[in-house]
C-alpha positions as CSV (number, residue, x, y, z in Angstrom):
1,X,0.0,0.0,0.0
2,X,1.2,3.4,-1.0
3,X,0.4,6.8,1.3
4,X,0.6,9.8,-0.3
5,X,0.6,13.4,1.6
6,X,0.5,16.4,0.2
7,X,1.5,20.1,2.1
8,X,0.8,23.2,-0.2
9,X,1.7,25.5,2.5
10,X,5.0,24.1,2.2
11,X,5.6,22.9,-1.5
12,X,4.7,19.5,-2.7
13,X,5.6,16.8,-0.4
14,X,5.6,13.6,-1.2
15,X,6.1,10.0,1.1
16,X,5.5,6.8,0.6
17,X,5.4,3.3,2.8
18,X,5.4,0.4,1.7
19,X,5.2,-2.0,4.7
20,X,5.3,-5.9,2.6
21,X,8.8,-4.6,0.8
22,X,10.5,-3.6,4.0
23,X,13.2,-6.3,4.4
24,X,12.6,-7.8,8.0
25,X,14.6,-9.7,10.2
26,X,12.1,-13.6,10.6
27,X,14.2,-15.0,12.8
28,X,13.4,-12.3,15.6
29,X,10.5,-11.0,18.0
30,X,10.6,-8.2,20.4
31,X,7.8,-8.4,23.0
32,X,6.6,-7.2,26.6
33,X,4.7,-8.7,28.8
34,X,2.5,-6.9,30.5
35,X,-0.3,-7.1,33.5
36,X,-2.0,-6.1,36.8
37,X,-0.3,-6.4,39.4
38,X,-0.1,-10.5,40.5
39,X,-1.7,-12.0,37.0
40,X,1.1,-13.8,36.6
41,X,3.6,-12.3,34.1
42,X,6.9,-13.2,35.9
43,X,5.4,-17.1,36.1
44,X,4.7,-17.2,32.6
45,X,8.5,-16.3,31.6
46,X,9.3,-18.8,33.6
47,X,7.2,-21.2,31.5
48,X,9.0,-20.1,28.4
49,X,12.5,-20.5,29.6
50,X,11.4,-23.9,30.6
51,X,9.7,-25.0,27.6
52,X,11.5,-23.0,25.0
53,X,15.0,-24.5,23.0
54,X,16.7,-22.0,25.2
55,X,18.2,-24.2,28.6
56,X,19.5,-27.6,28.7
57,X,17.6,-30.3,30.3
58,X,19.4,-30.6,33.5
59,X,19.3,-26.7,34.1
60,X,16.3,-26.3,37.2
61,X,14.7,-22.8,37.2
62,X,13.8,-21.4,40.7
63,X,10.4,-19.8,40.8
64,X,10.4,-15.9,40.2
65,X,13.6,-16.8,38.2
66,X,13.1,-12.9,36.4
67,X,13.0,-11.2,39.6
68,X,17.1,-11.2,40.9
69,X,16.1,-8.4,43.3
70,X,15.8,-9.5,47.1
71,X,13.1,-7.2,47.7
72,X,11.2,-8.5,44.3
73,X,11.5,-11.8,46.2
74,X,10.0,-10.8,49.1
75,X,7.2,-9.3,48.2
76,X,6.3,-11.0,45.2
77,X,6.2,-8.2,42.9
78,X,8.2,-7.1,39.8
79,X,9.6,-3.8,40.3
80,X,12.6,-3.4,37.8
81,X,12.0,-4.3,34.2
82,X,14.0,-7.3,33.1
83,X,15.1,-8.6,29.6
84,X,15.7,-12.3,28.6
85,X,16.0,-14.6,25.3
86,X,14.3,-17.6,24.3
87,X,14.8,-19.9,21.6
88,X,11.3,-21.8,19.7
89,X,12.0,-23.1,16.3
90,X,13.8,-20.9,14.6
91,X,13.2,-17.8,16.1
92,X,14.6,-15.8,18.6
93,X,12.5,-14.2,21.1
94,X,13.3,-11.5,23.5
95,X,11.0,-11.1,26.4
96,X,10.6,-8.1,28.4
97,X,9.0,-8.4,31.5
98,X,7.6,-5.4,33.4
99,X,5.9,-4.3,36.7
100,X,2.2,-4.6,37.1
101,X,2.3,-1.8,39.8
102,X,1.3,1.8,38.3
103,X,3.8,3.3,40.9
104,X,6.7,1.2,38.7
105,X,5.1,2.7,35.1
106,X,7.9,4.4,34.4
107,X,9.9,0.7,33.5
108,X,6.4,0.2,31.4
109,X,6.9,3.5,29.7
110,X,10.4,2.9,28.6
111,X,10.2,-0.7,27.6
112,X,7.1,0.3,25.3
113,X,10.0,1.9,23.1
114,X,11.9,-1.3,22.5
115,X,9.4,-4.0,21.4
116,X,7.2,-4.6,18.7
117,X,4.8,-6.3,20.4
118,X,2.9,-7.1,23.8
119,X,1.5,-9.8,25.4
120,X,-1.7,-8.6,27.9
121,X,-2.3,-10.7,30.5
122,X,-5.5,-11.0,32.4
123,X,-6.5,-13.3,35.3
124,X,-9.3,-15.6,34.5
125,X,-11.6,-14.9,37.8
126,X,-10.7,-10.6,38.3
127,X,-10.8,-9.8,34.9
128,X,-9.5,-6.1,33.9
129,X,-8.0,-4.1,37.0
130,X,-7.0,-0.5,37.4
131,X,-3.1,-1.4,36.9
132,X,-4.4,-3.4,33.7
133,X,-6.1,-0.3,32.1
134,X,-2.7,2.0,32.7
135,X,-0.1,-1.0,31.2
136,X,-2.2,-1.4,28.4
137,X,-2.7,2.2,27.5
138,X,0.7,2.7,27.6
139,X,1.3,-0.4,25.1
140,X,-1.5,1.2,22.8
141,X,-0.6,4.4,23.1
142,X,3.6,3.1,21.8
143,X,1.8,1.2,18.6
144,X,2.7,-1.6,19.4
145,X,0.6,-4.9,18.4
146,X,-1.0,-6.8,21.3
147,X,-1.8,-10.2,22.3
148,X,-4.3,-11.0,24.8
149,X,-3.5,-14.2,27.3
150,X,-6.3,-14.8,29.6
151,X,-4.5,-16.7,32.5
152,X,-4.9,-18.6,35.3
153,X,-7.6,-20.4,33.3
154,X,-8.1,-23.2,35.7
155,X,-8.6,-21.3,38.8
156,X,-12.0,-21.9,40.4
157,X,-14.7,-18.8,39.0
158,X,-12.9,-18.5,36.2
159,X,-15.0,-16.9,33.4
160,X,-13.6,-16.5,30.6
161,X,-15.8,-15.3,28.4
162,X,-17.0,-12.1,30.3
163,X,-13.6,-11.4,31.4
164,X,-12.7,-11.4,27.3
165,X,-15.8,-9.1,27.1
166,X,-14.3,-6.6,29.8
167,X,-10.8,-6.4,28.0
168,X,-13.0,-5.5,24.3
169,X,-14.6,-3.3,26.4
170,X,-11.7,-1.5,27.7
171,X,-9.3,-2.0,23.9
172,X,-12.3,0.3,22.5
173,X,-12.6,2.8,25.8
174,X,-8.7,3.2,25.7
175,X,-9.2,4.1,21.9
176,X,-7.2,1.3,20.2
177,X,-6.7,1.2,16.8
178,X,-8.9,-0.8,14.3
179,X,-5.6,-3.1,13.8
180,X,-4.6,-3.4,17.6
181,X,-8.9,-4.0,18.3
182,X,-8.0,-7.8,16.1
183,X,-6.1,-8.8,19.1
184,X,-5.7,-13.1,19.3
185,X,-6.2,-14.6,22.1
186,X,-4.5,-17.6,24.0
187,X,-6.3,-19.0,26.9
188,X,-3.5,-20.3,29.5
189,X,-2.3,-21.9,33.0
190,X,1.2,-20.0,33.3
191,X,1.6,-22.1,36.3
192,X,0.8,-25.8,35.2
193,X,2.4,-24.4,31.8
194,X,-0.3,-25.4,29.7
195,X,-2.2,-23.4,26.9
196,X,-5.1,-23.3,24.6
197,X,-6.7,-21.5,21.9
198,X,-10.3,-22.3,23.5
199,X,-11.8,-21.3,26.5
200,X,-13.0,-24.5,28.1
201,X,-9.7,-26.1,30.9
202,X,-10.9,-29.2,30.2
203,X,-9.1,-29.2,26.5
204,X,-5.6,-27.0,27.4
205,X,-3.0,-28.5,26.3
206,X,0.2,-29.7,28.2
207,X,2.7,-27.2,26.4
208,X,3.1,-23.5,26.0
209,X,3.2,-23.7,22.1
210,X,0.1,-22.1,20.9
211,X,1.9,-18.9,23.0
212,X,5.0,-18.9,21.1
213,X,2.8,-19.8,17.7
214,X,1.2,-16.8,18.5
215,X,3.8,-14.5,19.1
216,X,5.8,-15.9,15.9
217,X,2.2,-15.7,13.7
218,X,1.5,-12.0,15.4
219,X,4.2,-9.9,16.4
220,X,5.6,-8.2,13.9
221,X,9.5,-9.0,13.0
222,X,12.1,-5.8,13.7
223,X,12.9,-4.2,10.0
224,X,16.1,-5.1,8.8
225,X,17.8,-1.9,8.2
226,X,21.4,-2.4,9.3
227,X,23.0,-1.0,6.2
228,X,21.8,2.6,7.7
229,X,23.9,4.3,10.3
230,X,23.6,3.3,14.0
231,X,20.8,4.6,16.3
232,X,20.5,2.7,19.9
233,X,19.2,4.1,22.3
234,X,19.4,3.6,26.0
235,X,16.8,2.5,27.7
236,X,18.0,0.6,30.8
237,X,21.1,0.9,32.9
238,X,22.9,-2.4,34.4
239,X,26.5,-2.7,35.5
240,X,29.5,-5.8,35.1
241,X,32.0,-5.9,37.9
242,X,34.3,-5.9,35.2
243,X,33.6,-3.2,32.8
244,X,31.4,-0.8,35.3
245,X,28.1,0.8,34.0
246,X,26.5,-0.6,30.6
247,X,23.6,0.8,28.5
248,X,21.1,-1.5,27.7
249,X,18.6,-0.9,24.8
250,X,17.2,-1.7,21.2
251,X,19.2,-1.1,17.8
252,X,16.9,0.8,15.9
253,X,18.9,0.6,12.6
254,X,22.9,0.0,11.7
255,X,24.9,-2.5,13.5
256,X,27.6,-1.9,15.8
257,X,30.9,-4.0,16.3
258,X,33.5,-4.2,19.6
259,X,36.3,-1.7,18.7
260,X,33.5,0.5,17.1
261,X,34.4,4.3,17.4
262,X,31.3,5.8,17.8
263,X,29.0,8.4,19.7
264,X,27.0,8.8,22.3
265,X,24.6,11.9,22.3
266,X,23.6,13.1,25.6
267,X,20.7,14.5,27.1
268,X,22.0,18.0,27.1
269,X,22.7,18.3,23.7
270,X,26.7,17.7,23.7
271,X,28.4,14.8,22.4
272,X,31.0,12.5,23.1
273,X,32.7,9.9,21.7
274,X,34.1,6.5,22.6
275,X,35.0,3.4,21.8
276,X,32.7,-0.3,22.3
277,X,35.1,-2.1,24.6
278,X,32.2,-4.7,25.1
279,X,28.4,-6.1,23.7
280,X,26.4,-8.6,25.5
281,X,23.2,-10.6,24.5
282,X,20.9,-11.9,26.2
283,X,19.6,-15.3,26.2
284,X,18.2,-17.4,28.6
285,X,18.9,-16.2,32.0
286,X,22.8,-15.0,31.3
287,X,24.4,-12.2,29.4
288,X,26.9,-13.6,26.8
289,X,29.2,-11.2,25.3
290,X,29.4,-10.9,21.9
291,X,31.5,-9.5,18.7
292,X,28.3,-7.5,16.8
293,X,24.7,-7.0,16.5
294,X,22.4,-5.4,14.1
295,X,19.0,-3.6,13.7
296,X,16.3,-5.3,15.6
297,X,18.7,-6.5,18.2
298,X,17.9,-6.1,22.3
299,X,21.7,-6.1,23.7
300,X,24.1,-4.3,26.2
301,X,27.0,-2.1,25.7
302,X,30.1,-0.3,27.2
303,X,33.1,1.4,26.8
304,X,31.5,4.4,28.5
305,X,30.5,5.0,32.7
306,X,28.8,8.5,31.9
307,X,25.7,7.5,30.1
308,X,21.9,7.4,31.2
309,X,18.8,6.8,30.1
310,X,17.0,8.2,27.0
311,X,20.2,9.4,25.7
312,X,21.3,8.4,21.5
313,X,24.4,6.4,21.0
314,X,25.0,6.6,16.9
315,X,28.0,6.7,14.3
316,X,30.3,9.0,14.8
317,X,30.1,10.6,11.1
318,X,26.3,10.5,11.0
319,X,25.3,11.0,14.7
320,X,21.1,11.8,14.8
321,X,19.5,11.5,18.5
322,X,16.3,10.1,18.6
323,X,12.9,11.6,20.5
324,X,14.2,11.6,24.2
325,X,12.2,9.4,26.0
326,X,8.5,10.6,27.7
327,X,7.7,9.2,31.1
328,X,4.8,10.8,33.2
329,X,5.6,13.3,35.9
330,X,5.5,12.5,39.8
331,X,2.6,12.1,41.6
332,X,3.9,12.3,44.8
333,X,6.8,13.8,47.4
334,X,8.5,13.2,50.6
335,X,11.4,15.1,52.3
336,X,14.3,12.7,52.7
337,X,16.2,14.3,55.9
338,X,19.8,13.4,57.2
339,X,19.1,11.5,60.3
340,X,19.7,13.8,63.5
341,X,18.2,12.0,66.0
342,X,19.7,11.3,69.8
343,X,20.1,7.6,68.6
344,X,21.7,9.3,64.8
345,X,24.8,7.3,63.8
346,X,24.2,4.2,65.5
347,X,22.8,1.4,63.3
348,X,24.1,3.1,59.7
349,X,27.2,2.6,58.1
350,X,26.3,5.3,55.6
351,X,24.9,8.3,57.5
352,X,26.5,11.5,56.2
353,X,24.0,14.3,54.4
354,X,27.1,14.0,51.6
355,X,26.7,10.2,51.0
356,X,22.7,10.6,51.0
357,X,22.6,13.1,48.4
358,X,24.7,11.7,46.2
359,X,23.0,8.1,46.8
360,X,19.2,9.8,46.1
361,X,21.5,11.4,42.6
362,X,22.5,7.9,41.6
363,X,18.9,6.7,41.9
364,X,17.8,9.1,39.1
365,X,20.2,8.3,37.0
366,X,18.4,4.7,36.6
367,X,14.7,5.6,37.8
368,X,13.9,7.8,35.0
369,X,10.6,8.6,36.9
370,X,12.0,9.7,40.2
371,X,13.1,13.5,40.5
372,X,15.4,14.9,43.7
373,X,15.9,18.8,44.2
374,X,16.9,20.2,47.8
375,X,14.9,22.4,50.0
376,X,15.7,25.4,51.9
377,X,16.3,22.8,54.7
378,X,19.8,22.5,55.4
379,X,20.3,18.4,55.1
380,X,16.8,18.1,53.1
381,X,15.9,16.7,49.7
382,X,12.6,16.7,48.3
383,X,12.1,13.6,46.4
384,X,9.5,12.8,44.2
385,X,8.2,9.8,42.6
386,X,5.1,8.0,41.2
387,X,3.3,6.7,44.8
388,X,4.0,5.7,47.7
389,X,5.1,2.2,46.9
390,X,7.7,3.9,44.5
391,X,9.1,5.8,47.5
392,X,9.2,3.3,49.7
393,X,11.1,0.9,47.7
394,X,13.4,3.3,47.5
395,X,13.8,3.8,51.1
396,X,14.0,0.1,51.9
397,X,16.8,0.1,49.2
398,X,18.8,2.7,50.9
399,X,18.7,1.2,54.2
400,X,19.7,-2.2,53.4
401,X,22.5,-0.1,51.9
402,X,23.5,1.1,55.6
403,X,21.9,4.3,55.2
404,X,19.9,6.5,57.8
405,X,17.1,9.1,57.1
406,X,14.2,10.6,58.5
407,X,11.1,10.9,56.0
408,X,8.4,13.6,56.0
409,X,4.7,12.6,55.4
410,X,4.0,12.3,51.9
411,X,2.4,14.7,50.0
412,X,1.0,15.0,46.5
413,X,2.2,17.3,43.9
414,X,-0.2,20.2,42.3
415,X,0.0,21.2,38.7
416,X,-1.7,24.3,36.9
417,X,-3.6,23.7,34.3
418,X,-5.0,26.3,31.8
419,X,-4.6,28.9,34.9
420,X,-6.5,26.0,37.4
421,X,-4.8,24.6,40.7
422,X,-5.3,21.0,40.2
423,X,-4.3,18.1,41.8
424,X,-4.2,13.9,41.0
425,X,-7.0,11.6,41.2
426,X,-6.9,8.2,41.2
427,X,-9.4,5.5,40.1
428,X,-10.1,2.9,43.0
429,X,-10.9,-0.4,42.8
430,X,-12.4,-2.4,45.6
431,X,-13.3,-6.1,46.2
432,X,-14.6,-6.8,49.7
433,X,-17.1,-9.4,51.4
434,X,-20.9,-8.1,51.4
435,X,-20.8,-7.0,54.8
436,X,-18.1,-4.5,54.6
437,X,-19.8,-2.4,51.8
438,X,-21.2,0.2,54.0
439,X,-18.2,0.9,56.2
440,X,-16.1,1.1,53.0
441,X,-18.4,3.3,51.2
442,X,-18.7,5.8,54.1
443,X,-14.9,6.1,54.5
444,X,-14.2,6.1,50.9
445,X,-16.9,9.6,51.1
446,X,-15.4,11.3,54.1
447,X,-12.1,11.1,51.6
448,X,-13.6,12.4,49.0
449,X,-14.1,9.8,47.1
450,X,-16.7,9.3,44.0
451,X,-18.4,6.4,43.5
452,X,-18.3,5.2,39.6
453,X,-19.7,1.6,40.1
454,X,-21.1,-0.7,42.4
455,X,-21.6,-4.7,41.4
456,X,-22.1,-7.8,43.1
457,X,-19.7,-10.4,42.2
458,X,-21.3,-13.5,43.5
459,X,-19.9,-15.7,46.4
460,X,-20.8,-13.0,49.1
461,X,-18.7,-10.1,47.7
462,X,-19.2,-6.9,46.2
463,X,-16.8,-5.0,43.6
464,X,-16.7,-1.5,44.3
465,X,-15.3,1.7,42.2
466,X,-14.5,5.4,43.0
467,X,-13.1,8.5,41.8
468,X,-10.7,9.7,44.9
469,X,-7.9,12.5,45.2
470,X,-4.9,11.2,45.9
471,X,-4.3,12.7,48.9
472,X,-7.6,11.1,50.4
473,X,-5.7,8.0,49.6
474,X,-2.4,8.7,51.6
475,X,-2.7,6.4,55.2
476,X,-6.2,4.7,53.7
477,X,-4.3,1.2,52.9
478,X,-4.4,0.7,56.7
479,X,-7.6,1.7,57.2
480,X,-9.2,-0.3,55.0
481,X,-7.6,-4.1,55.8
482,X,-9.4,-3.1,59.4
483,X,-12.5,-2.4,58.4
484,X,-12.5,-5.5,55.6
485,X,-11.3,-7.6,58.7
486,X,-8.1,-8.5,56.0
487,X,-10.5,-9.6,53.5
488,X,-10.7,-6.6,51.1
489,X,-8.4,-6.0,48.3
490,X,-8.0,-2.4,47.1
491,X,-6.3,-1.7,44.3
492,X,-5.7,2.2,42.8
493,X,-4.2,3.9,40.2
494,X,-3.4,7.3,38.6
495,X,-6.2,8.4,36.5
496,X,-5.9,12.0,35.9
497,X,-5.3,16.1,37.4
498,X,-8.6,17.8,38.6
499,X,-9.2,21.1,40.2
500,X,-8.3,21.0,43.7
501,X,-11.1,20.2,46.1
502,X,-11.0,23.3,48.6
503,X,-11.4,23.6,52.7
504,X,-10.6,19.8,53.1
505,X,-7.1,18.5,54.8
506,X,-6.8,14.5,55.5
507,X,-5.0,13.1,58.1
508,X,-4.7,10.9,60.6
509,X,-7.6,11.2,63.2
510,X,-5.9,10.8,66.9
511,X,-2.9,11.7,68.2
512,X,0.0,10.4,69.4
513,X,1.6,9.0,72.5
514,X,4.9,10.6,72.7
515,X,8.1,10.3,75.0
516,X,9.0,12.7,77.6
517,X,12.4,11.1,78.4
518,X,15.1,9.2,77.2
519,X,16.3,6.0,78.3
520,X,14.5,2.1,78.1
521,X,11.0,1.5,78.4
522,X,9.9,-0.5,81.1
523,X,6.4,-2.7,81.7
524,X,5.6,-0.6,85.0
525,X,5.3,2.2,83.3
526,X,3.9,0.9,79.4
527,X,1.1,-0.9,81.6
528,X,-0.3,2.7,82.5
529,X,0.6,4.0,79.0
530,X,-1.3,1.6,77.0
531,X,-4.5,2.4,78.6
532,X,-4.5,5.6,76.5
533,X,-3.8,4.4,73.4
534,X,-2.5,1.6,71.1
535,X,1.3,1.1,72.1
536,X,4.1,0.6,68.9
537,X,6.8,-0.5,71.1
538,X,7.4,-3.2,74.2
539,X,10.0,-3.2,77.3
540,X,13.2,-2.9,77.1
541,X,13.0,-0.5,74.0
542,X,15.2,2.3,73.9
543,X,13.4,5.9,73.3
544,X,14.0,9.3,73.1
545,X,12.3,12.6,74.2
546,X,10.0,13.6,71.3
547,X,9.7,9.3,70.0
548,X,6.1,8.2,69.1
549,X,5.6,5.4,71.2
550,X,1.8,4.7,69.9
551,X,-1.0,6.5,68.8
552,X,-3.2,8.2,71.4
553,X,-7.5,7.1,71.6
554,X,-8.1,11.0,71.8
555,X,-7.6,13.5,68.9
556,X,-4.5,15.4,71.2
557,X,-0.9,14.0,71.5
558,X,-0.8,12.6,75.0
559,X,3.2,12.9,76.5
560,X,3.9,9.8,78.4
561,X,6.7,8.3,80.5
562,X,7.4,5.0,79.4
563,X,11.0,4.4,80.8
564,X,9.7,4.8,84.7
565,X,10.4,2.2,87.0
566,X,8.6,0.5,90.2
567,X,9.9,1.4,93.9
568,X,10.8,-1.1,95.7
569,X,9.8,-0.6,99.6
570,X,10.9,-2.9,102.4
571,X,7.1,-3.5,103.2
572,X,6.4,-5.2,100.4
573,X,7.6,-8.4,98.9
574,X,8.0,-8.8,95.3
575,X,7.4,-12.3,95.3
576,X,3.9,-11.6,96.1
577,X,3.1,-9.0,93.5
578,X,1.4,-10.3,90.3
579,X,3.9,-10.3,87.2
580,X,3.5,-7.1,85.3
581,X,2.1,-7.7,81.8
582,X,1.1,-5.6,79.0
583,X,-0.3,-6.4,75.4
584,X,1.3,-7.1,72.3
585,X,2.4,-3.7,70.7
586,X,1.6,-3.3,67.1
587,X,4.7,-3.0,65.0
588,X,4.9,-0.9,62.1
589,X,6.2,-1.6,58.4
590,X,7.6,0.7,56.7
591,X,4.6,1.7,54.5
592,X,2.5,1.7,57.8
593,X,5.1,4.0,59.7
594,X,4.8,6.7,56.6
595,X,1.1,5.9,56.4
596,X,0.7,7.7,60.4
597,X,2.7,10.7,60.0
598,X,1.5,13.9,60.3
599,X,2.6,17.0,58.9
600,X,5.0,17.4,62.2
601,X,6.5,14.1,62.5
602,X,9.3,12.0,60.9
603,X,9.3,8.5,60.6
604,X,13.6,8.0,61.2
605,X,14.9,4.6,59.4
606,X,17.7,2.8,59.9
607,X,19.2,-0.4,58.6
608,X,17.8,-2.1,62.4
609,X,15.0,0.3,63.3
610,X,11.8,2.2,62.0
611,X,10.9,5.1,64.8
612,X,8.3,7.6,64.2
613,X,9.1,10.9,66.2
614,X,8.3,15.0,66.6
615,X,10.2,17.2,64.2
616,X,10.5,19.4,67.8
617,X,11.9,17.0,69.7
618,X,12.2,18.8,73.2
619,X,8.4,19.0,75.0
620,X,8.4,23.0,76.3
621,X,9.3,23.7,72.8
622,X,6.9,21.3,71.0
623,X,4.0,22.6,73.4
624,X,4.7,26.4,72.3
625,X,4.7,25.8,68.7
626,X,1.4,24.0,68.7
627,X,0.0,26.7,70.7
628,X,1.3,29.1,68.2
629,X,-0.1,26.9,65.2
630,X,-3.6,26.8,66.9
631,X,-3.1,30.6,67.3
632,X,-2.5,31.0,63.5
């Protein structure tokens, strides 16, 4: 087929495209996978190293074999996009896989830019999700061609059919293109490894073939124009004890060769050239090296430390940078503070403001969706990022590192648009037991909160959707596993800027129980304490003047003694006194520590510790500035 444009305004232009005589590289495919959060995607790689011609028969592959990074592990999610290689037939294919979490989109963003193709997956029984409409607009939005695998097929409720309804639904909604609405679908069990082009378990087959026939049928092959001069662009940043930083990313046409003298073009506009001291491949679960690769090719290279993401390498005589690459902005800040606590310096092996900084710096340099600036605060840095997962990733990161830091509640970010204050909204999605609707509903109002939908999804629960400002969603998370009893699952994700809502500030509803001393905490005294409120800590904890030890049953900060012992007297024997006993203190996780802080606390973090404390730390002082706050 032959397009022809003309421009007037601009003399007679003429183009022309003709996609069947494009000379294409068939022994290749470039695809992501793509998902809500927990449909499977990582399991489903693993099903295609495993059944693929890629690994010998006596190689085992450890469940989550994608995810390499401890905290990946441990929470069962994908948060860094990885690349591998598998071998069917006679093709090559090089898989992608990408966080389901919206606060991770950035990685989805990105990888949209280096693959042809994507494969959708959807679970069988939830059907589309909130995380499942923003990865799939961003594959639409990149051009790319999809394919839809409805998974977990053999999971009890399973239904198929509607839940291939809901994804039409939401193709035509997200405003796919007539090509990209003649999506194939694979019906599949990433877990048992078997597949199917019908809908019915009974007749999936034992083998992930009609997958990789799908992908080889579908995707389109990488155009084979490596007689053009090089364009790569990076796209992902890894690192080889041996050769330092590497640039991983797609060869969009040319080829390149070790010894190559060529350039890289960086985001500022200058240049700079060097030499390819190394390439790798990928394929399986290593990273080979190898001599060259040409247009269409996923691979790694070095020779340079100084390069980042988004930025052109090309030919030195012909250098032309491609579009840099567009992520979406942050959602969401938090100070990171230097730690200056009484207890500062005593758990960290990396607790310098210097050592911070230029750790938060380094972080950028990879997460192409996190920004850093400092304050006015001496020691301060606001970082931003796309939710509060994001951040707090990042802080776990940093102190497994050895790092300390003290954190400032989160807070969203506003933006003007066409002369309007406006701030994020996110689109809510939740699943709870019948029971709970009413409790959920109300909370979900006092934030804000919209309802869109309301549906019964049989077996006693109820799917509910809102419309809420982000900011109403800051501490909710908590909130809401108590009043579901831990049966709810609530699932959000950034839907678009709206004018501010006015004369409304969300926080936490009581106070807090806070130190007056420093020194151990004893059960004498915590036994009085917890009658006031819910205690975070037990005996023998070391505090601080101006620590949060719980959170106070009234809406005031109640200061407390918690290190105060008994007196002994010579009248009474000890023997005889019933043993002292208190209840189990609630301990915070991260997430749950920056979910309670107010707009005067810190939550301080260490590599051994999570505290939450007063920015003032001394009493007298703290009691005059909230008189002069309630004053003001």
């Amino acid at each position: 087929m032959i397009f022809i444009s003309c421009d007037w305004s601009h003399g007679f232009f003429v183009s022309f495209r003709e996609e069947y005589l494009l000379q294409r590289r068939d022994d290749i495919r470039n695809i992501a996978i793509i998902a809500h959060v927990d449909h499977g995607k990582t399991t489903l790689v693993n099903q295609l190293l495993k059944q693929s011609d890629t690994l010998p028969e006596h190689i085992q592959i450890a469940d989550r074999a994608m995810d390499s990074n401890a905290i990946e592990r441990e929470r069962g999610i994908t948060i860094l996009s990885k690349n591998t290689a598998v071998k069917y037939k006679n093709t090559t294919i090089n898989i992608l896989d990408t966080p389901g979490h919206a606060d991770f989109g950035g990685e989805v963003e990105r990888i949209m830019h280096m693959v042809d193709g994507a494969l959708l997956l959807v679970d069988a029984y939830e059907g589309t999700m909130p995380q499942t409409r923003f990865v799939l607009k961003k594959a639409l939005e990149a051009g790319v061609k999809p394919i839809v695998v409805i998974n977990k097929i053999d999971r009890p409720g399973a239904r198929p059919a509607e839940v291939l309804d809901e994804v039409l639904e939401l193709f035509i909604e997200l405003g796919a293109s007539d090509d990209q609405l003649e999506f194939p679908v694979v019906y599949a069990s990433a877990l048992n490894g078997t597949s199917s082009y019908e809908d019915d378990p009974a007749k999936q087959e034992q083998t992930m073939a009609p997958v990789f026939e799908t992908i080889c049928k579908n995707i389109p092959a990488p155009v084979d124009n490596s007689d053009e001069s090089l364009q790569f662009q990076i796209t992902m940043l890894d690192w080889d004890d041996y050769v330092g930083r590497i640039g991983v990313g797609r060869i969009y046409r040319g080829k390149v060769k070790v010894g190559d003298n060529i350039t890289v073009m960086k985001i500022d506009g200058t240049k700079q050239n060097f030499r390819v001291t190394k390439l790798f491949g990928y394929f399986g679960l290593n990273r080979n090296e190898i001599q060259e690769a040409k247009a269409g090719d996923i691979i790694a290279i070095s020779g340079i430390n100084d390069i980042f993401v988004g930025e052109t390498i090309a030919s030195a005589e012909d250098a032309e940078a491609l579009p840099p690459l567009h992520i979406d902005p942050p959602t969401l800040q938090m100070n990171f503070v230097a730690n200056d606590s009484p207890f500062a310096g005593k758990e960290g092996t990396q607790v310098t403001p210097k050592k911070l900084e230029d750790r938060l710096i380094k972080q950028t340099r990879t997460d192409v969706s996190l920004k850093v600036e400092s304050t006015d605060q001496i020691n301060s840095w606001t970082v931003s990022g796309r939710g509060e997962l994001h951040l707090s990733i990042l802080v776990e990161e940093l102190r497994r590192e050895g790092f300390e830091m003290q954190l400032s509640r989160p807070k969203v970010i506003y933006r003007e648009i066409d002369g309007q204050m406006c701030e994020p909204f996110e689109a809510v999605q939740v699943d709870t037991p019948d029971q709970y609707v009413g409790s959920v509903i109300d909370s979900i109002s006092q934030r804000k909160g919209e309802m869109k939908n309301m549906e019964s999804t049989g077996n006693g629960q109820t799917r509910l959707e809102f419309l809420v400002p982000s900011r109403g969603l800051i501490g909710y998370n908590n909130e809401f596993m108590s009043q579901t009893a831990g049966y709810g699952i609530l699932n959000h994700t950034f839907e678009k800027y709206g004018p501010v809502i006015k004369n409304w500030a969300p926080g936490r509803r009581n106070g807090a129980l806070v130190s007056i001393n420093q020194g151990p905490s004893t059960t004498y005294s915590l036994q009085s304490v917890e009658e006031r409120g819910q205690l975070f800590i037990g005996a023998g904890v070391e505090v601080y003047e101006g620590m949060i030890v719980g959170q106070s049953s009234r809406e005031r900060d109640i200061a407390v003694n918690v290190t105060k012992g008994k007196n002994l007297t010579n009248t009474r024997a000890a023997g005889k006194d019933h043993a002292a006993a208190i209840k189990t203190p609630k301990t915070l996780t991260l997430e749950e520590a920056i979910e309670f802080l107010n707009d005067d606390e810190y939550c301080e973090v260490t590599p051994q510790s999570i505290r939450l404390r007063k920015k003032i730390l001394n009493t007298n002082e703290r009691k005059k500035a909230d008189k002069k706050r309630d004053k003001d």
